[in-house]
NUVO-691781 format. One line per field, with one value per residue (C-alpha): residue number from 1; x, y, z; residue in one letter. Coordinates in steps of 0.2 Angstrom, whole numbers, m for minus. Each point is the difference from the previous one (the first is absolute). Layout:
N
num <- (NUM,...)
u <- (X,...)
v <- (Y,...)
w <- (Z,...)
residu <- (a,...)
This chain:
293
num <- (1,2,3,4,5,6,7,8,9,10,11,12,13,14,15,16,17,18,19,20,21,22,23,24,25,26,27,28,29,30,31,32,33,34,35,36,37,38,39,40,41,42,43,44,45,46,47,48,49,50,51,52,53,54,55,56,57,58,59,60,61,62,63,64,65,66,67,68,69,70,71,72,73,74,75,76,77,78,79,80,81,82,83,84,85,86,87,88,89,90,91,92,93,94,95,96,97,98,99,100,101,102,103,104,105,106,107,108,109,110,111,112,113,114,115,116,117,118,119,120,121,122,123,124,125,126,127,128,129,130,131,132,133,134,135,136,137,138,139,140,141,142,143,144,145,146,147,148,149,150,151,152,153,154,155,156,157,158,159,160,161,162,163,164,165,166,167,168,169,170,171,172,173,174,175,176,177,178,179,180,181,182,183,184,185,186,187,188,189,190,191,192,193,194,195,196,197,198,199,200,201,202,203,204,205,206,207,208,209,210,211,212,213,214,215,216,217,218,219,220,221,222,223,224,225,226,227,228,229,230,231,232,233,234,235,236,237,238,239,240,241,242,243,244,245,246,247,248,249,250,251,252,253,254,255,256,257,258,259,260,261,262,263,264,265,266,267,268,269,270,271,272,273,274,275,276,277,278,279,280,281,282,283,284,285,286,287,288,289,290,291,292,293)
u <- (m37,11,m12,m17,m18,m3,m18,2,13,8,10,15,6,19,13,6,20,9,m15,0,m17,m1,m14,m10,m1,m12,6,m11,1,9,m12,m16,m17,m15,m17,m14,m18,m8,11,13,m11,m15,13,6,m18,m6,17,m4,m20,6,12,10,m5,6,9,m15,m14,7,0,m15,m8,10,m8,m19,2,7,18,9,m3,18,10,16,m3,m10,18,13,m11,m1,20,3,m12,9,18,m3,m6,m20,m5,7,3,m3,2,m13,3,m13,m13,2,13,m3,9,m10,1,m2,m1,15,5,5,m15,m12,9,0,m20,m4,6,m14,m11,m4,m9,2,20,m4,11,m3,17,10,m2,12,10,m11,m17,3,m2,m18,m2,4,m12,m12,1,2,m16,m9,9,m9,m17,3,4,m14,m14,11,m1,m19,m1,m12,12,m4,13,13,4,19,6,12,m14,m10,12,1,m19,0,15,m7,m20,9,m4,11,m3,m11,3,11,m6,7,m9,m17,m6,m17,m7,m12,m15,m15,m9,12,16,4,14,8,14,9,13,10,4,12,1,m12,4,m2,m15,7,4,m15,m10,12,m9,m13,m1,7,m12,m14,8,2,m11,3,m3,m14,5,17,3,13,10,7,14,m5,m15,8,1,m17,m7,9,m1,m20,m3,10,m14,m15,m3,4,m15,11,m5,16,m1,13,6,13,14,2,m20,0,14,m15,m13,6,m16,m13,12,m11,4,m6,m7,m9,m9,m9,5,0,10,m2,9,11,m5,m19,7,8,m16,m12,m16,m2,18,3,20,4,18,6,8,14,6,4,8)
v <- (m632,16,13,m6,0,m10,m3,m10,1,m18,m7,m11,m12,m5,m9,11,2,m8,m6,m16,m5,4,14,8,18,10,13,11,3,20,12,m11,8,m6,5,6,m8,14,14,m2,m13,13,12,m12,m5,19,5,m17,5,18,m3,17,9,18,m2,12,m12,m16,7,7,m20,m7,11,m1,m19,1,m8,16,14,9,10,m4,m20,1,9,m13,m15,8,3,m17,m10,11,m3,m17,0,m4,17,9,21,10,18,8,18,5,m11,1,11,m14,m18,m13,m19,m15,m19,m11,m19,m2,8,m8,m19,6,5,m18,m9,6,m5,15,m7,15,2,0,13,11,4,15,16,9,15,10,m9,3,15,m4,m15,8,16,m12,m11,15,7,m18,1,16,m7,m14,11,11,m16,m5,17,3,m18,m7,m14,m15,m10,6,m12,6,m3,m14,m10,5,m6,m17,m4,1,m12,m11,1,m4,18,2,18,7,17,3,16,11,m7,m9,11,m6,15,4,8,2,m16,m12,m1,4,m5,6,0,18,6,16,9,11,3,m6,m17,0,m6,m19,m3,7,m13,m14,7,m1,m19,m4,7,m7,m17,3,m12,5,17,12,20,8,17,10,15,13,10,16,8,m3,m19,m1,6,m11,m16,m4,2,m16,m9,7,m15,m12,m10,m2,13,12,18,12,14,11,m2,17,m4,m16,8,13,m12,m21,m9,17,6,2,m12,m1,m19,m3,m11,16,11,11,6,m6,m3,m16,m8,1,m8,m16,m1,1,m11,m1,m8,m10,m4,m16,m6,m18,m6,m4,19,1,m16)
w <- (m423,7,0,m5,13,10,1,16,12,m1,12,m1,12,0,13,10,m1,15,6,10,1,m18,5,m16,3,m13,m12,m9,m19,m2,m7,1,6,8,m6,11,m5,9,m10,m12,m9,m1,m8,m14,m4,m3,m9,m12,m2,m4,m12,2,17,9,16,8,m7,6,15,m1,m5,16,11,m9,0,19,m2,5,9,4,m14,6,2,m18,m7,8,m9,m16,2,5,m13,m12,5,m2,m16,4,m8,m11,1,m15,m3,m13,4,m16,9,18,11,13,0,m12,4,m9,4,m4,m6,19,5,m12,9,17,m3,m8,15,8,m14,m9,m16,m14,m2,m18,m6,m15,m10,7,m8,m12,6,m11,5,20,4,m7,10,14,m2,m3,14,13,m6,4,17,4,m7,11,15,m2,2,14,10,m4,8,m14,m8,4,m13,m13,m13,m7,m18,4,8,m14,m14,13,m2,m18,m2,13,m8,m16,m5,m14,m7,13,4,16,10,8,15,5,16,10,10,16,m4,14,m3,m11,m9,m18,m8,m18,m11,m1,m12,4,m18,0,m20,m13,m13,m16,m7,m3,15,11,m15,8,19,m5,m7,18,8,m11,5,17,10,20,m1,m7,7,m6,5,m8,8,m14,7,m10,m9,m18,4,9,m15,m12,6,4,m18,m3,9,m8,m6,14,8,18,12,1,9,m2,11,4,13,9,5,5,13,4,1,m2,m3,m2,m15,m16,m12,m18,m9,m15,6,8,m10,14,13,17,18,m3,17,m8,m17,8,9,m11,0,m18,m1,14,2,m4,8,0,17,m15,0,16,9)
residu <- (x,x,x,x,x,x,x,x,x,x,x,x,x,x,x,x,x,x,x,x,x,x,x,x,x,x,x,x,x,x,x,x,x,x,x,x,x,x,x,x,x,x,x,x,x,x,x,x,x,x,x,x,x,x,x,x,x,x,x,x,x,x,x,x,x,x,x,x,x,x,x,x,x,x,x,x,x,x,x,x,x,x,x,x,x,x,x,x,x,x,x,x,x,x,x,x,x,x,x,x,x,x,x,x,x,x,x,x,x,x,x,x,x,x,x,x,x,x,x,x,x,x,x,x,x,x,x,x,x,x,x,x,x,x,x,x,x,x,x,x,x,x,x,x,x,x,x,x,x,x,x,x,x,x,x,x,x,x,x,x,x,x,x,x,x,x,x,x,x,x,x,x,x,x,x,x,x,x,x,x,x,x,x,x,x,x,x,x,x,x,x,x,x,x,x,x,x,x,x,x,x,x,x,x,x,x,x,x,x,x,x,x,x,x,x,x,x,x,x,x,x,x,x,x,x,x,x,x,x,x,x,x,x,x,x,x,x,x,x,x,x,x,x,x,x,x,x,x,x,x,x,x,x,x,x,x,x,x,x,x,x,x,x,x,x,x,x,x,x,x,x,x,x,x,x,x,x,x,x,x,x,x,x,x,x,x,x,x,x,x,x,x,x)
């Protein structure tokens, strides 16, 4: 097919013309490419975790996760899993002034033959609903990035995989979060659901969250991140009445302070350092080896 990746560069043999041996020389398929284990893999895989990513943090999580260290080498990948349709190039310019990325069919195939296991693919976003998926997904990118630099994440469980663990535990309304993170503190590790909210539901649907997370059996600490004051102060009062442990806090301090940021729960009622709420003796974390495999 003129045109299309190659996810693998395959060889042809054929008889050479004029040959009086018959002697099979080996061509190679025109436009195919080869892909590194040690890099272009790696890239895939954080382009598909992230959803939508900025040229500046994937290079960013290639260089935290060691699989790149040089600008220029990073530039001519990215080029080069793009121009072969592996990733695909948006411009967002109300979003980001930089280059955003985003997996693609051939990507998605080319990362199952190395047995990824969560290509489970939510529906593609409407022209009008992009923009907002692509804000959204950003701001995780950062979140994710900030536990990263600070050197106190120990895993990070992305939606995609999320959504593939309900599916595969025959989950079939469970709430799909933004992203399952487990964490180093000084002694242990604590692990939590966290929801970024950029704008505030309506009152229905934070009902419909709530019955998720009253059903949810592998987790027991949600923390979610408001992206403004209004919103902080809007959406706890949804769960006033919930009986699962849920703190809330706001972004731009958890950029200051990642796990010392105040957060509020009603379990409390109180304000308090999140990195004392998830450890609290009184409600011991309970996580099922289910969330995260």
């Amino acid at each position: 097919m003129c045109g299309a990746p190659y996810v693998r560069c395959h060889s042809e043999q054929s008889e050479e013309s004029g040959s009086e041996t018959g002697r099979l020389t080996t061509r190679y398929i025109k436009d195919c490419i080869s892909l590194n284990s040690e890099h272009d893999y790696p890239l895939l895989r954080q382009v598909l975790r992230s959803g939508f990513v900025t040229h500046d943090q994937l290079f960013e999580f290639m260089q935290l996760g060691q699989h790149e260290s040089n600008r220029s080498t990073f530039n001519w990948r990215v080029r080069r899993l793009t121009m072969h349709g592996l990733i695909a190039r948006h411009t967002v310019p109300s979003v980001s002034k930089a280059f955003v990325y985003s997996i693609t069919s051939a990507g998605e195939f080319a990362l199952a033959s190395t047995g990824e296991q969560f290509l489970i693919t939510p529906a593609k976003p409407g022209r009008n609903e992009k923009e907002l998926q692509v804000a959204h997904s950003l701001e995780l990118s950062n979140i994710h990035l900030s536990l990263l630099r600070a050197g106190l994440l120990v895993q990070w469980v992305p939606e995609p995989q999320v959504r593939s663990r309900n599916a595969t535990m025959g989950v079939v309304n469970g709430k799909v979060y933004d992203a399952i993170v487990t964490v180093r503190l000084n002694d242990c590790d604590a692990t939590f659901a966290l929801e970024y909210e950029r704008t505030a539901k309506s009152e229905e649907q934070y009902a419909d969250v709530l019955n998720k997370f009253d059903s949810e059996k592998n987790l027991d600490r949600f923390l979610y991140l408001a992206s403004t004051e209004d919103v902080l102060r809007l959406v706890p009062w949804q769960f006033r009445n919930s009986k699962r442990y849920v703190c809330f806090g706001l972004l731009s301090d958890w950029y200051r302070h990642l796990l010392d940021t105040d957060v509020f729960d009603w379990t409390g009622h109180q304000y308090r350092p999140f990195r004392t709420a998830i450890i609290d003796s009184t409600h011991p974390a309970q996580v099922s080896a289910a969330v995260l495999s």
